[in-house]
C-alpha positions in Angstrom: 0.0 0.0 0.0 0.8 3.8 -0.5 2.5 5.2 2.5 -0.3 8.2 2.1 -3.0 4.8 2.5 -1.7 4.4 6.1 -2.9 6.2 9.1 -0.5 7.3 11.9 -0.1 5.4 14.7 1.2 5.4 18.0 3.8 2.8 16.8 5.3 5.5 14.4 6.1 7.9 17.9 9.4 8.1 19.5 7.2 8.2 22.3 6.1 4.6 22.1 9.3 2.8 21.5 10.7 4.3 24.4 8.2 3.4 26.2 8.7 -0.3 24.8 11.9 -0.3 25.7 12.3 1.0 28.8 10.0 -1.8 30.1 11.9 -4.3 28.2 15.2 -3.1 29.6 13.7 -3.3 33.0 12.3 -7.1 32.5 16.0 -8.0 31.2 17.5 -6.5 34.5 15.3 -8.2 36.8 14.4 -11.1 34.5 16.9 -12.0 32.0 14.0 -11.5 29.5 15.8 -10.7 26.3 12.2 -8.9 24.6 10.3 -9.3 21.7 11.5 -10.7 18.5 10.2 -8.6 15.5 8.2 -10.8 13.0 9.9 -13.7 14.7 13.0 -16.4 14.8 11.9 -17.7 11.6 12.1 -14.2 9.9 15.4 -13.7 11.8 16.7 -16.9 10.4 16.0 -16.4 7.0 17.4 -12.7 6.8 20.9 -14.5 8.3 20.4 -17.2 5.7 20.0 -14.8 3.0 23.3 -12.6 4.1 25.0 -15.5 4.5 24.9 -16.8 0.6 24.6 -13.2 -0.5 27.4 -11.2 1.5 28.9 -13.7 3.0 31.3 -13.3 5.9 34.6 -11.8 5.7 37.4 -9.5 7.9 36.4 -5.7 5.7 32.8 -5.8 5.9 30.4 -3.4 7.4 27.1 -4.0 7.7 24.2 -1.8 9.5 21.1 -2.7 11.0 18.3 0.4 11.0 16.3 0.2 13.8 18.3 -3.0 15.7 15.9 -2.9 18.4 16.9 -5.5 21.2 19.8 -6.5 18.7 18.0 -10.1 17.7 19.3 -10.1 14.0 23.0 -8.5 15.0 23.7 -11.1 17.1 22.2 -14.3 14.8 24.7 -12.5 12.5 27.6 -13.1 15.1 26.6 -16.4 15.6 26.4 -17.0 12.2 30.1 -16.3 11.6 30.6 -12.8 10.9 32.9 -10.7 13.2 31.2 -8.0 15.8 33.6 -5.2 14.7 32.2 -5.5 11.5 28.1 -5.2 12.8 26.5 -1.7 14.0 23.1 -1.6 15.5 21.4 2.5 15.2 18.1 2.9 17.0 16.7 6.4 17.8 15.3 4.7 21.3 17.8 5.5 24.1 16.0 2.4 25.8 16.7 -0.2 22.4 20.5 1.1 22.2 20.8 0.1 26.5 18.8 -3.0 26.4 21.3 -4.7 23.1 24.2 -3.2 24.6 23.0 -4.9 27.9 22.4 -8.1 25.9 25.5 -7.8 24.0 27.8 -7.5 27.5 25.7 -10.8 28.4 26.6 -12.5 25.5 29.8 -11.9 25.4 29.1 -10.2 22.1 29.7 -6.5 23.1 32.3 -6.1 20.2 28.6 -5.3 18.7 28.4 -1.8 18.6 24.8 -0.4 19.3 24.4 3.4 18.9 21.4 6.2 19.3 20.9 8.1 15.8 17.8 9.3 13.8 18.2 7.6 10.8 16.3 10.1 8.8 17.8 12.8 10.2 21.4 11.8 11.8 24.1 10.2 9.8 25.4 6.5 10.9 28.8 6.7 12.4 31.7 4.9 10.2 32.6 1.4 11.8 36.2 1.7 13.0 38.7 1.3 10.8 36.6 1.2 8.0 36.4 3.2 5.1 33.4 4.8 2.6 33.8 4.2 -0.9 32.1 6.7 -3.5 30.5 8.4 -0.3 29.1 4.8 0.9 29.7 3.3 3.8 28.0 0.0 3.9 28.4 -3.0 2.5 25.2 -4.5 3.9 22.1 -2.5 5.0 19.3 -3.8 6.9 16.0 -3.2 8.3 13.2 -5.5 9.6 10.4 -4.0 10.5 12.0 0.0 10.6 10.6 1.1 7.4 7.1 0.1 8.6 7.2 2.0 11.7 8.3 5.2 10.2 5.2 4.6 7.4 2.8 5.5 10.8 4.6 9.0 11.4 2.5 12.1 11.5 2.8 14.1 8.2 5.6 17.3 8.6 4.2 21.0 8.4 4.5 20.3 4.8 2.6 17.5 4.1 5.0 15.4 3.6 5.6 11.7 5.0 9.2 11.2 6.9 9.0 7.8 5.0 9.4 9.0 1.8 13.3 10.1 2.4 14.4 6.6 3.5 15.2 5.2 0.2 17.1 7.8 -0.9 19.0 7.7 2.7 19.6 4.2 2.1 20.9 4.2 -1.4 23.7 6.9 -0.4 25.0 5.0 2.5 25.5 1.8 0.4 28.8 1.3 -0.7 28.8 0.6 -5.1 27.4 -3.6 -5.7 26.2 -3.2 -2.1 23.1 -4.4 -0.7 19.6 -3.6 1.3 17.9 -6.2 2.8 14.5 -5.0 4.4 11.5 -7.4 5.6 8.0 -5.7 5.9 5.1 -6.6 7.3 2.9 -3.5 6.1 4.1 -3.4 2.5 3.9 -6.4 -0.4 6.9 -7.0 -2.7 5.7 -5.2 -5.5 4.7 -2.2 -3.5 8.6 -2.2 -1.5 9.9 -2.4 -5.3 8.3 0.4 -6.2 9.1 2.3 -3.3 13.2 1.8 -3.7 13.6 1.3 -7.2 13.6 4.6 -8.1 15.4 6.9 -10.6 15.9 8.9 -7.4 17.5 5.9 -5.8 19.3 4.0 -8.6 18.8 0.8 -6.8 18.0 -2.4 -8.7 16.1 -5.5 -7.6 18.5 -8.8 -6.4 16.3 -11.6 -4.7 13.4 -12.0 -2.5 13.0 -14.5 0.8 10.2 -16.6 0.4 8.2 -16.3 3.8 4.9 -19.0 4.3 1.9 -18.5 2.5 -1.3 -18.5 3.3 -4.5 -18.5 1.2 -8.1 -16.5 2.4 -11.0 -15.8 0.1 -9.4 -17.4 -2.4 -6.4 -15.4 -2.7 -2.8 -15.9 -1.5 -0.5 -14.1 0.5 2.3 -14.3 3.2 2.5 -12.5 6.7 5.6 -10.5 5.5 7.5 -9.6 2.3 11.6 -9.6 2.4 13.2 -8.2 -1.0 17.0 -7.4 -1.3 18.0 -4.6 -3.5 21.8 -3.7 -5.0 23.0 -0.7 -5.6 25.1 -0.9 -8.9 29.2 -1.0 -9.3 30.9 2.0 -9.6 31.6 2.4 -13.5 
């Protein structure tokens, strides 16, 4: 659907998802309980799965997660092989940066580095000892479930929907024959293809994940939709 189709909600507030995660951060302190898991393990696996035939691991990666949340996908990423100085987490909760970095220094895992930025608005800090290339700095992007929260923002003074600037923010951050994962639960593959393959963007289609299906009135659908975009080479 059109991101002009949906109507704000509270889960598109700042507001909200520190509300989340403060509560969640509190039930890990007392509780060990590590919080919810967006869309699921099986989403989770299959995003790790994808990355893992598609950019696989290696020493000179960076990859970036929008939105990381309790840091679920990060560290399936870790446990799948790739390094922690190589993963960032950005979150523009205060309470989802201290709750992964709390279960990062729990796992062991706190090579992970989780940090606070507006992704619309803020620019991701460079991994360490990495480098950009062509103004990008990312070799892998992510997002589960980020893209969809920011489609329930209020309009600006303008009229305009925040959500409309996060391809474009995506596209310049990827490093040339670099990729964007993203897996959406509000948006069908078709609609997320034409929201990111743009002229604006440049970005071209690369694979999908097949999620289950399920069939209602006689037509058939899935729960969520995961496509993977490249950006191309540099000529």
């Amino acid at each position: 659907m059109s991101a002009t189709d949906l109507q704000p909600s509270k889960l598109g507030t700042k507001e909200h998802w520190d509300n989340v995660y403060e509560e969640e951060l509190q039930n890990f302190e007392e509780f060990g309980d590590e919080g919810e898991i967006w869309f699921g393990e099986d989403s989770v696996d299959k995003m790790v799965n994808w990355a893992v035939q598609n950019v696989p691991p290696k020493i000179d990666l960076s990859i970036l997660e929008v939105g990381s949340g309790n840091g679920t996908l990060l560290f399936a990423l870790a446990e799948a092989g790739y390094t922690a100085d190589t993963l960032l987490g950005i979150d523009y909760s205060d309470g989802a940066v201290g709750l992964a970095s709390s279960i990062a220094k729990s796992r062991n895992c706190e090579g992970i580095r989780f940090h606070p930025c507006d992704f619309l608005n803020d620019e991701p800090p460079v991994l360490t000892g990495k480098h950009t290339v062509d103004g990008g700095a990312w070799d892998l992007i992510l997002d589960k479930g980020t893209f969809d929260a920011i489609a329930l923002m209020q309009k600006d003074n303008h009229g305009k929907t925040p959500v409309d600037s996060y391809p474009i923010r995506v596209a310049r951050l990827l490093k040339p024959g670099a990729h964007f994962l993203i897996t959406s639960c509000n948006f069908t593959e078709t609609e997320l293809q034409e929201k990111f393959m743009t002229p604006a963007t440049g970005l071209h289609y690369h694979s999908r994940i097949q999620h289950q299906t399920f069939t209602f009135g006689g037509k058939s659908g899935s729960i969520c939709s995961s496509i993977a975009f490249v950006k191309p080479g540099a000529t």
